[in-house]
N, C-alpha and C positions, 0 to 999 in steps of 0.2 A: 841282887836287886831287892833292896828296902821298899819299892814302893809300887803296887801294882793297883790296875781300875778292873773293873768287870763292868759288863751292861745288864741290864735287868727291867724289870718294868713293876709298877706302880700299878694299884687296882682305886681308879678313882671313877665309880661309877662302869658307864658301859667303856669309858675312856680307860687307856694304862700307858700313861706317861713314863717316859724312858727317867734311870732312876740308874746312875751310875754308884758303884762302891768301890771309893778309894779305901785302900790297907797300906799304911805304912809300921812300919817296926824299925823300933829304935832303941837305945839301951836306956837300960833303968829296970826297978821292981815290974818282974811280971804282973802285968794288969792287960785288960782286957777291955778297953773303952769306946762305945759309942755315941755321934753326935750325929745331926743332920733331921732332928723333929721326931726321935721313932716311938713307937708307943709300950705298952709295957708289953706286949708279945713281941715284941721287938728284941725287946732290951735282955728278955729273958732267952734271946738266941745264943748266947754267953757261952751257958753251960751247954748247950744242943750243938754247938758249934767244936767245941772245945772236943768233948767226950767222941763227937762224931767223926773227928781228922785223927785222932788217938785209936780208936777201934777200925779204922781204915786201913792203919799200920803205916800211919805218918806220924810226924812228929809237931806238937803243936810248940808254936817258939817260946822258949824261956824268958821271953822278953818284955819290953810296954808297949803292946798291939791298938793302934788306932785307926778306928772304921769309921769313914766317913760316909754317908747316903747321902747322895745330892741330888738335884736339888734342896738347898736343906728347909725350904719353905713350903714343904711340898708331905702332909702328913703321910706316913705308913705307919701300917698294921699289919698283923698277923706273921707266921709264918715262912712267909713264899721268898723270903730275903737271903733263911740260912745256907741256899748252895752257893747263890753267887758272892757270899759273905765267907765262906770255907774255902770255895776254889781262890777268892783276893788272899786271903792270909797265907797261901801253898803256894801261891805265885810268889807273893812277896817274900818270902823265907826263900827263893828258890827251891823249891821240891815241885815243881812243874814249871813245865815253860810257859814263856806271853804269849809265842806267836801268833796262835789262835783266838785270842781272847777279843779279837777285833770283830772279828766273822759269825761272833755268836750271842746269844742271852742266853742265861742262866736262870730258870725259876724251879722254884721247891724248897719245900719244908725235910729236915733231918730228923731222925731217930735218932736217938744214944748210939745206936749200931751203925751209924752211917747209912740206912736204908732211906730212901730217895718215901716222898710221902705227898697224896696231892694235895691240893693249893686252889683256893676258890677263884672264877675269875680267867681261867688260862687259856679260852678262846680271846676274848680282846687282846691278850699279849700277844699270844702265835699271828693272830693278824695283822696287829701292828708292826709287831717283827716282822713279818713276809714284808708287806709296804715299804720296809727300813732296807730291804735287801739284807738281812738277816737269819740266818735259824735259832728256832729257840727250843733249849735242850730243856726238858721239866721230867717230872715221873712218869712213871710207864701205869703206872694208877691214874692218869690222866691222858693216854691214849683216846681215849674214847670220846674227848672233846676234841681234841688238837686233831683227830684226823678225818672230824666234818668238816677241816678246810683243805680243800680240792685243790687252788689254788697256790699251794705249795708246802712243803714239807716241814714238820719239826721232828726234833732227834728226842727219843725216850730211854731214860735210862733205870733202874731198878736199884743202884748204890751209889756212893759218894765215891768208891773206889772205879767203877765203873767209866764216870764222868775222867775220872782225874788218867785213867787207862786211855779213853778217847784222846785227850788233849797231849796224852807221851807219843802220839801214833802207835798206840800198842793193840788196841779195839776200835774197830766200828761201831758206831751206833747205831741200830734199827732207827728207820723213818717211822713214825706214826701212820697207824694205818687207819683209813677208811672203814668204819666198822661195819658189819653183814647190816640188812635189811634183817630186822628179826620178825617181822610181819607186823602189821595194826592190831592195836585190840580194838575186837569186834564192837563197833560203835553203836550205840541205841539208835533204833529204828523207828519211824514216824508208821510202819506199818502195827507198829503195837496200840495207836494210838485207836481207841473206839471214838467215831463220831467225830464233834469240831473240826468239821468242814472248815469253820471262820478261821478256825485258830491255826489250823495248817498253811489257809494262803495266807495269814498273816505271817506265819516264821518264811515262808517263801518269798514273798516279798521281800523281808528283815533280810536274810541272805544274798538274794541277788542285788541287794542296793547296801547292802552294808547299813542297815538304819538301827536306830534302837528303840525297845519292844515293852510296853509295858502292859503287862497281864492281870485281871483283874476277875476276882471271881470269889466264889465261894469255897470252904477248905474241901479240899479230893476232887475237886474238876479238872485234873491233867494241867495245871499249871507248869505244872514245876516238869512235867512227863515232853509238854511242849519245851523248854528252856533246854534243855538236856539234851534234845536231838536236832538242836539247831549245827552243832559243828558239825553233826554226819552229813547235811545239804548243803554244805560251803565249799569253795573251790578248792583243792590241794593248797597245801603252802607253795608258793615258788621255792628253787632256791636260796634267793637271797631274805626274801622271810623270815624260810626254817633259820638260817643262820641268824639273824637279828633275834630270833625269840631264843636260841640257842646260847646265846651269846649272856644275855639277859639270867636266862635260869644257870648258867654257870655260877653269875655271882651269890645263890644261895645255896645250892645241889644239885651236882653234875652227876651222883651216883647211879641214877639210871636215867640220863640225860641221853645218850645215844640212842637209846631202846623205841624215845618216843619223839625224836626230833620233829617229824613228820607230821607230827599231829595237832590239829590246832590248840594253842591253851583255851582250858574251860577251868574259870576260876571259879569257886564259889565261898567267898568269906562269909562266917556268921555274921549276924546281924550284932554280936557285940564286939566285933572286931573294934579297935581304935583308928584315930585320924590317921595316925601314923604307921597301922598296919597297913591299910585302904594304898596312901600316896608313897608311903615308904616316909621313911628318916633315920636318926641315931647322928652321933657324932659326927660320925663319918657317913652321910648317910647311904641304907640299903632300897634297893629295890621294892617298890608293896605291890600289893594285890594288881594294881593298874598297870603297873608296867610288864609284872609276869602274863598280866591277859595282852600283852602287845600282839596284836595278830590277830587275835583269837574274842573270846567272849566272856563277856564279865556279869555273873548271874548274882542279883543280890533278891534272896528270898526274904519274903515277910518285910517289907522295905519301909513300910512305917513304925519297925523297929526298931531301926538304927538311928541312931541319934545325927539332928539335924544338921549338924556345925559338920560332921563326915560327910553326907550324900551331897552337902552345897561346896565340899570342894572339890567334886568331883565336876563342877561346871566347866571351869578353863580347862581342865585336861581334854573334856567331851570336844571341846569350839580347836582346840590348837595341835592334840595329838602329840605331847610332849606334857611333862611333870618337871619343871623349877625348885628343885629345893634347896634352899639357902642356908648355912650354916656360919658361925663363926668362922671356923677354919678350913671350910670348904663348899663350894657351890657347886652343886651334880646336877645334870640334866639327863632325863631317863625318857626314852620313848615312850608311848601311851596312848597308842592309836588301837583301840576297843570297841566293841561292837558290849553294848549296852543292855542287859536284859533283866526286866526288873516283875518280879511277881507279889501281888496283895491283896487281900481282902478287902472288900467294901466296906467293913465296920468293923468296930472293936469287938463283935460278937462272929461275924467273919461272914454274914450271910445281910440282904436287901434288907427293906421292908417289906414285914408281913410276918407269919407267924413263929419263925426263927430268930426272929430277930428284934432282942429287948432295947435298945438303945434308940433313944428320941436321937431327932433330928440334929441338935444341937453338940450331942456326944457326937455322933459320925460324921458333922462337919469339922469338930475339934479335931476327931482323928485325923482325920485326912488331911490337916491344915497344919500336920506335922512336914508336912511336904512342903515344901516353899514353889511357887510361881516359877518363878526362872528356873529354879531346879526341874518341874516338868515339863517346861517349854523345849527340855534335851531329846524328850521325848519326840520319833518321829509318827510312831505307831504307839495309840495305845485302846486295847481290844477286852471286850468284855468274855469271858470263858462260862459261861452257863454251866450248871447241872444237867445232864444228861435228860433228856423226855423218855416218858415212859416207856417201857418195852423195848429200850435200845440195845440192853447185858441180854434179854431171853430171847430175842429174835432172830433169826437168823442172817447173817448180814454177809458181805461179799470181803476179803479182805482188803484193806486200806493200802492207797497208794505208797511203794516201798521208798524209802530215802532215795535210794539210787537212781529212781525215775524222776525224781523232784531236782534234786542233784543236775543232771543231764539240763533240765531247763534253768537254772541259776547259773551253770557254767556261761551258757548261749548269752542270759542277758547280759553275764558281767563282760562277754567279750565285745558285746555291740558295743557298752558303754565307754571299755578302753580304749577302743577304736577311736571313740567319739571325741572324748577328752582327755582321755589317756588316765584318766583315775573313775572309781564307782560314784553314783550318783549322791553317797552319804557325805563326801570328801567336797562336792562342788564349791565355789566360792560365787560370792554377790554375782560377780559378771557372768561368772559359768551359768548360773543361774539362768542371767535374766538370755543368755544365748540360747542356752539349751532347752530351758523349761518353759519356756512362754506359750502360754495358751490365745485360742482366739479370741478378739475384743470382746466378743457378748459371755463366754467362758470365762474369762479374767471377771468382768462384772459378778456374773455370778458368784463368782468365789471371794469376791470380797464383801457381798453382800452376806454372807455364810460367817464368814468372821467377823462381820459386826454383830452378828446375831448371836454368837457363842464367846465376844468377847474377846479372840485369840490376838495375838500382839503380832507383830513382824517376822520376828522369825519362826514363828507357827506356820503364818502361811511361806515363808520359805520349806519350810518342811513339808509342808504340803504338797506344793510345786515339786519337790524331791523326790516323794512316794509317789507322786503324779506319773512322773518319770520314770521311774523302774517299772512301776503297773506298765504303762507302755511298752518299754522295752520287755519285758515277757512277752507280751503279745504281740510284740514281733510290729510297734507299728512306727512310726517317723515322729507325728504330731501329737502332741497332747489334745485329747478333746475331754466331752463332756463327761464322759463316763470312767474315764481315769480320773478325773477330777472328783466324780461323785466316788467313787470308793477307796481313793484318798483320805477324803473328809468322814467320811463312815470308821476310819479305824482313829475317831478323837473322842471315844467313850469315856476318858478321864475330865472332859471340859462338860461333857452333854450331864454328868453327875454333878459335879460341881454345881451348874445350874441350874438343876434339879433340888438338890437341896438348898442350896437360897431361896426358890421360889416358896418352897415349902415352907416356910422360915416367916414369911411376908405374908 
């Protein structure tokens, strides 16, 4: 048999399109050629392939070896080609049989020695294989992905000889196992936190509505102490979750990707991170910071840092829950559904007006007008963090309520809300909105009289209406009234400055 296919799979974003490699051999000067779009880690499988069926203690063919990847409009990179690119050429020379080559995928990267090596990406292909009614054989260094899927088996192997023993019926292959629980680490505690009463029910609320949080203060007021212990009050991942953000951090680093499946991501990029770190890109492009926080929370400190043209393209992702990036040669779509948490000072000297504070009026509105409008209209909550009052480090005080008591009540609200709509109050749409959230006639007035007073736009008070909502639902009550409404509007300290400094101004 001159001419044999294997199946395989493609790493295009969270997708891994099926990625067939025909091998034929034919006479002529030994050569070694491939077609079908690969890229230079591709091309350079040649020698990895070659030396890898040679040290296996096969014979690689003295012949004109032609490898095709198909689809051939369809880019590859890296690696993860060379097994099922080794097993085609041993097919096609016959030194192994076809029969099996229907029943299975092949993914992994070779050593010189023929030892099996992992491969970025190899949850989406196990998955998609299962879907295919398939199993997919990869390294046993890749265990540890492949066997967070419950839903059905893949085969791990640790050589190229190994694989090629499988397909003689001479070995079995161990099934990928489900890795141990190796426990949480021990998550930061809202009981550490002295004081900001405000600041706690503000992450509590953030939590049980899914909203996003913008913290404002002076530098060492427990901003960043609040930010940090926002995942330990969030509900466990479900299953399919953990799997989706699982799935996601495969495509950068799986190495201890098992250890922490379970745990929500808490991403925190420097504030000189680039556009392209933030949403993800590259040629082909990767994953960024927004889609590794899928699930979970995206803390960006010091946020009139970072440069404008980054935090304003973090808009659509905030409104859609999905990242579009578009390339020449390929269009990825990455999840992006993130809970929002953003910390900063009041001025460029980091402290109000008054005696810390040297910058006129007109500097601290510069600053802050680093921010664009729509940009903090994403904002659902945003909460002023005070300096501590006197006496509060030397006195004696009672300890502060633990995560796990706070926790308990975020669970509760988020299940009224599933019940209700079947998604958290931050996710609502117009209609949900105007079902779920609507306050009584003289309440609706009031709060739009409130926003003509501070200026807010349309979807502020949708936002409002949101927070309105979860305040409720914690407290356990049906209808929105006046007092979810007023402490709704109480956590809009980033509008109540703004227009404070205008006035000032006039």
């Amino acid at each position: 048999m001159s001419l044999s296919k294997v199946l395989t799979r493609a790493a295009l974003g969270v997708e891994a399109p099926l990625v067939t490699i025909e091998a034929h051999i034919s006479n002529g000067l030994p050569a070694l050629t491939l077609v079908g779009l690969p890229e230079t880690t591709v091309k350079e499988a040649r020698e990895r392939v070659r030396s890898a069926i040679i040290n296996s203690g096969f014979t690689f063919p003295a012949k004109r070896v032609t490898i095709n990847l198909a689809p051939a409009d369809l880019p590859k990179e890296g690696g993860r080609y060379d097994l099922p690119m080794a097993i085609a050429i041993l097919v096609a020379s016959e030194q192994l049989p076809a029969d099996k080559l229907t029943h299975y995928e092949f993914l992994g990267e070779l050593a010189l020695d023929g030892a099996l090596c992992s491969v970025q990406g190899a949850i989406p292909a196990a998955m998609v294989a299962i879907r295919a009614g398939r199993q997919l054989v990869l390294s046993a260094e890749n265990q540890g992905d492949a066997g967070l899927i419950r839903q059905g088996s893949s085969l791990i192997a640790s050589h190229l000889s190994e694989v090629c023993a499988f397909l003689r019926n001479e070995l079995t292959l161990p099934a990928a196992q489900y890795p141990e629980h190796q426990g949480d680490a021990p998550a930061e505690d809202l009981a550490d936190i002295i004081g900001q009463e405000q600041g706690r029910r503000a992450l509590e609320i953030t939590a049980a509505g899914g909203h996003n949080l913008l913290l404002i203060g002076p530098p060492g007021t427990g901003k960043t102490m609040l930010a940090t212990r926002l995942p330990g009050i969030m509900p466990a991942l479900s299953d399919q979750e953990a799997l989706e953000c699982a799935a996601i951090a495969s495509l950068v680093n799986s190495s201890t990707l098992h250890r922490q499946w379970r745990t929500r991501p808490f991403r925190s990029p420097h504030h000189s991170a680039s556009l392209y770190a933030l949403i993800g890109g590259g040629s082909l492009p990767r994953p960024g910071e927004i889609s590794l926080a899928h699930n979970g929370v995206l803390f960006l400190d010091e946020l009139p840092e970072f440069d404008r043209k980054v935090l304003d393209s973090l808009r659509e992702p905030l409104e859609s829950g999905i990242i579009a990036i578009s390339r020449t040669r390929a269009k990825v779509t990455y999840p992006a559904r993130f809970q929002l948490i953003a910390a900063m000072n009041p001025s460029p000297t980091g402290h109000y007006q008054g005696q810390h504070n040297r910058c006129s009026p007109q500097q601290v509105l510069r600053y802050l007008s680093k921010l664009s409008g729509p940009f903090l209209d994403r904002f659902d909550l945003s909460l002023e963090v005070p300096l501590l009052p006197s006496g509060m480090l030397s006195g004696q005080r009672a300890r502060a309520e633990a995560s796990e008591q706070v926790r308990h009540r975020v669970v509760a609200a988020r299940e009224i809300q599933l019940a209700r709509a079947g998604k958290i109050n931050a996710h609502l749409n117009n209609a949900e909105i105007m079902r779920w959230c609507q306050p009584a006639k003289e309440d609706a007035e009031w709060l739009e009289s409130v926003l003509e007073k501070l200026g807010l736009s349309v979807r502020a008070w949708q936002r409002i209406l949101k927070v309105a909502r979860t305040v409720a639902d914690l407290a356990g009550d049906t209808a929105i009234s006046r007092y979810h409404l007023q402490e709704a509007v109480s956590y809009r300290t980033i509008d109540r400055l703004m227009i404070h400094l205008h006035n000032s101004l006039q």
